[in-house]
FINU-944510 format. One record per residue (C-alpha): residue in one letter; x, y, z. Coordinates in steps of 0.1 Angstrom, whole numbers. Layout:
BEGIN
<A,<X,Y,Z>>
...
***
This chain:
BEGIN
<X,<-60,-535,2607>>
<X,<-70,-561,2631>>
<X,<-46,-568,2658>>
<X,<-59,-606,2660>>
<X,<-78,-627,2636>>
<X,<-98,-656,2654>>
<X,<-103,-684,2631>>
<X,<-130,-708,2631>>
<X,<-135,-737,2616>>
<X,<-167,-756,2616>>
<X,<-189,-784,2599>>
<X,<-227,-785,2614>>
<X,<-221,-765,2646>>
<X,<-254,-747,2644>>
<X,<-264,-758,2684>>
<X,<-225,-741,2696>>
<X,<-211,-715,2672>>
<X,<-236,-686,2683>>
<X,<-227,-691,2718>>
<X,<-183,-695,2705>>
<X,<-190,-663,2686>>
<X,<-201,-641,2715>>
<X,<-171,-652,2742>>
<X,<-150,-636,2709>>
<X,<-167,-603,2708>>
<X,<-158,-589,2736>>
<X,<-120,-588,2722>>
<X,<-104,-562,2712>>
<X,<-92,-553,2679>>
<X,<-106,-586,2672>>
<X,<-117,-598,2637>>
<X,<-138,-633,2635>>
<X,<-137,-655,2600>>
<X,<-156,-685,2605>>
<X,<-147,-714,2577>>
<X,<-176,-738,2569>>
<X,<-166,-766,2556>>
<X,<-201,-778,2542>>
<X,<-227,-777,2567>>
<X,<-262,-785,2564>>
<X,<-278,-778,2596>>
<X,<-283,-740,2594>>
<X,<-248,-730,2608>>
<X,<-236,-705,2575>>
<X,<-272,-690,2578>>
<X,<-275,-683,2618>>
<X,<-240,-668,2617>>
<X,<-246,-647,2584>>
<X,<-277,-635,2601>>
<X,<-254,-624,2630>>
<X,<-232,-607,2604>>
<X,<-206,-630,2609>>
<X,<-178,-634,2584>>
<X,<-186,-671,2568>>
<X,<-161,-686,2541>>
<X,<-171,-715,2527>>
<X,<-149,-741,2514>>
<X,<-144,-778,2514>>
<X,<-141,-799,2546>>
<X,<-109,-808,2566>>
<X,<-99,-789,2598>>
<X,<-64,-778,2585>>
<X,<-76,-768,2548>>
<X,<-103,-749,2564>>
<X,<-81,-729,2588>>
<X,<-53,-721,2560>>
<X,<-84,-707,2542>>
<X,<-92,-689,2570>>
<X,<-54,-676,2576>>
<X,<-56,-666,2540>>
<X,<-82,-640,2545>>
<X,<-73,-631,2578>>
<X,<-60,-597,2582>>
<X,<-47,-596,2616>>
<X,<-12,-598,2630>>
<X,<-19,-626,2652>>
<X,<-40,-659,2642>>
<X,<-55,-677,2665>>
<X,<-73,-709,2657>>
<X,<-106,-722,2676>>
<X,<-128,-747,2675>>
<X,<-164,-742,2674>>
<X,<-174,-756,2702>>
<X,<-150,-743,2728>>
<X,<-154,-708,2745>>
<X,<-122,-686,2753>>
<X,<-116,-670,2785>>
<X,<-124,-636,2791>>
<X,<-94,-609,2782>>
<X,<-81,-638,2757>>
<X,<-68,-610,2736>>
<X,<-42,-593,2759>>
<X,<-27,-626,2769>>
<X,<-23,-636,2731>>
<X,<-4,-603,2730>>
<X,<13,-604,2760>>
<X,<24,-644,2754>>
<X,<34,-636,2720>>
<X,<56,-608,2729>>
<X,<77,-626,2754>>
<X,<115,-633,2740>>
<X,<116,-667,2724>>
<X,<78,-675,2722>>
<X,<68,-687,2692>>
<X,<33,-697,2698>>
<X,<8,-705,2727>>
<X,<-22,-719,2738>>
<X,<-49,-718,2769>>
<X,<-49,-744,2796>>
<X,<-84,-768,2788>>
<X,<-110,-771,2807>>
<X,<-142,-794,2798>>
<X,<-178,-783,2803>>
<X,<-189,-810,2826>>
<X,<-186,-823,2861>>
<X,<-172,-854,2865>>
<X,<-137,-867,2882>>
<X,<-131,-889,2853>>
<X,<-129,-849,2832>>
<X,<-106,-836,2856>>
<X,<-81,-863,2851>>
<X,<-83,-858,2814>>
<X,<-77,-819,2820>>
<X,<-46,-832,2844>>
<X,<-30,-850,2814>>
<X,<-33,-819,2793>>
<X,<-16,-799,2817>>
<X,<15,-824,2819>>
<X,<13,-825,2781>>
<X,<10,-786,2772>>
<X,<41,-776,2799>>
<X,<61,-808,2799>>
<X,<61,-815,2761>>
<X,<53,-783,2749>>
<X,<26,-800,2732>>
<X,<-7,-781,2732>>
<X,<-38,-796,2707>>
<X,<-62,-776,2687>>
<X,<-90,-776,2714>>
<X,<-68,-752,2732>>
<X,<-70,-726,2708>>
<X,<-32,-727,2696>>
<X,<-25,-684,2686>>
<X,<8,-677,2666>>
<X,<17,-648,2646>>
<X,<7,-644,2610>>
<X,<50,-644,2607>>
<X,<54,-677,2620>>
<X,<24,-692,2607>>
<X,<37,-684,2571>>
<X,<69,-697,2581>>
<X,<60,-731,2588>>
<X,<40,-731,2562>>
<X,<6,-732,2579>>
<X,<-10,-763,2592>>
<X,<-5,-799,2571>>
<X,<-38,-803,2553>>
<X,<-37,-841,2568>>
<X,<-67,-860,2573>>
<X,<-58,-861,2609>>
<X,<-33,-849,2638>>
<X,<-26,-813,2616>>
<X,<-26,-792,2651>>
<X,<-1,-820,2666>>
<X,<16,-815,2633>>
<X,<22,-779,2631>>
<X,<33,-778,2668>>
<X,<63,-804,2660>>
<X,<71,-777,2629>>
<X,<67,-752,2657>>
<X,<91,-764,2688>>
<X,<124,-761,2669>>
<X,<120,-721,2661>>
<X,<106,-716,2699>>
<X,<88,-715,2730>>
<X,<51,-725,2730>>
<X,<40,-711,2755>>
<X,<7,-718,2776>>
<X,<-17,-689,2792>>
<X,<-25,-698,2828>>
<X,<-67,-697,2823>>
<X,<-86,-723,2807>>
<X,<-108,-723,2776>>
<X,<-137,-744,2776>>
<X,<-149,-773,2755>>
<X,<-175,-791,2749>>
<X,<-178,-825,2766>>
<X,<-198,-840,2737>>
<X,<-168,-862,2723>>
<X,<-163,-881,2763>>
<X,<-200,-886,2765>>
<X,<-207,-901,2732>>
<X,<-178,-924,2735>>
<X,<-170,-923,2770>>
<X,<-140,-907,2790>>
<X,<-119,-936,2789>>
<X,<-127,-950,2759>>
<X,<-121,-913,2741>>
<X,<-86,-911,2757>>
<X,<-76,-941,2750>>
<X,<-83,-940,2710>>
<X,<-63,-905,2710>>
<X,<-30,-920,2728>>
<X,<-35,-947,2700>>
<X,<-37,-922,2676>>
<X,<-4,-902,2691>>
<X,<15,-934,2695>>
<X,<9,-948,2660>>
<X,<21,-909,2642>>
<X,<56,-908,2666>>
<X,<55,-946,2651>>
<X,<60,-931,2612>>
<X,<24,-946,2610>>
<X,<8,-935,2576>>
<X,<-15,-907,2589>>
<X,<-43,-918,2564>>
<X,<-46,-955,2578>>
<X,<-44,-935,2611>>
<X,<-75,-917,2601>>
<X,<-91,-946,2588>>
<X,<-83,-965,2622>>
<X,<-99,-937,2646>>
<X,<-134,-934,2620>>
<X,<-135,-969,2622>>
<X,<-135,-973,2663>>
<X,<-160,-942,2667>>
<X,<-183,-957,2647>>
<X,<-175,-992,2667>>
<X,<-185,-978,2700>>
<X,<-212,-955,2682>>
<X,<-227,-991,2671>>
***
């Protein structure tokens, strides 16, 4: 039995999931399911040619990563997007986090793959947020045990905010707890739409759920400004 399952979910990540996968590897007792939710652009085949575990389902971040859970068969889960590298010996802090009384889950400090001031003040709001709030997002690679995850429930299948949802279903049992070394994630989402312009849609997006905001008119909202500054 694996000791931790690492779950990916992806849609077209053909140019970053090789490169996710190998910062993985090196883990110990480690077992990698990546969950495609559709792709086209050659990501199921690259990784199946790396003999990578693909399930293939429908899209949506949280569905995918319940379908993931579902097969995983490792005593930790830990959830990671495809374009953001862990930090070398992820694996013993997962186990050493998780084993700390009254930790319920965790999460890795952020760290994004470009220089620029404008990144480092982004990374300095995430650090307030993840050890003030307790409020880690998915691009931190949130790990929990299989126990807990079940508990809760696993994520909300929501069109959006289902890592910011399972953490809320997560602070009342516990700790979350947050591993002093950085993962690393692509800058991609800042450069299309620029740093400020990026963190300004996401408060928007934060402040309308603690609003009672219906999370599908949320979701409609944010596709509808990407595609605004995209145009």
């Amino acid at each position: 039995m694996s000791r931790i399952s690492v779950i990916i979910p992806v849609l077209n990540e053909v140019e970053q999931i090789l490169s996710t996968v190998a910062r993985v590897q090196p883990g110990k007792e480690v077992e990698i399911i990546v969950v495609d939710g559709g792709s086209t652009d050659g990501t199921v085949e690259c990784l199946q040619q790396e003999g990578i575990k693909v399930i293939e389902t429908t899209p949506g971040r949280g569905h995918q990563m319940n379908e993931g859970a579902r097969k995983a068969g490792g005593e930790y889960l830990l959830f990671l997007h495809g374009d953001t590298q862990l930090p070398a010996e992820y694996d013993r802090w997962v186990g050493e986090i998780l084993q700390q009384p009254g930790v319920v889950a965790g999460a890795f400090e952020l760290r994004i793959g470009a220089e620029n001031w404008g990144y480092r003040v982004v990374e300095w709001g995430v650090k307030w947020r993840s050890h003030l709030c307790q409020l880690p997002y998915g691009d931190q690679a949130i790990f929990l045990s299989c126990e807990v995850f079940e508990q809760v429930g696993g994520f909300p299948e929501s069109p959006i905010l289902e890592d910011w949802r399972l953490i809320q279903a997560l602070k009342p049992l516990g700790k979350i707890a947050i591993a002093p070394l950085p993962v690393v994630t692509s800058a991609r989402r800042w450069q299309r739409l620029g740093i400020w312009r990026t963190t300004a849609i996401n408060q928007g997006v934060l402040i309308a759920a603690f609003l009672g905001v219906d999370l599908h008119q949320i979701a409609r909202w944010y596709r509808q400004n990407q595609l605004k500054i995209k145009n």
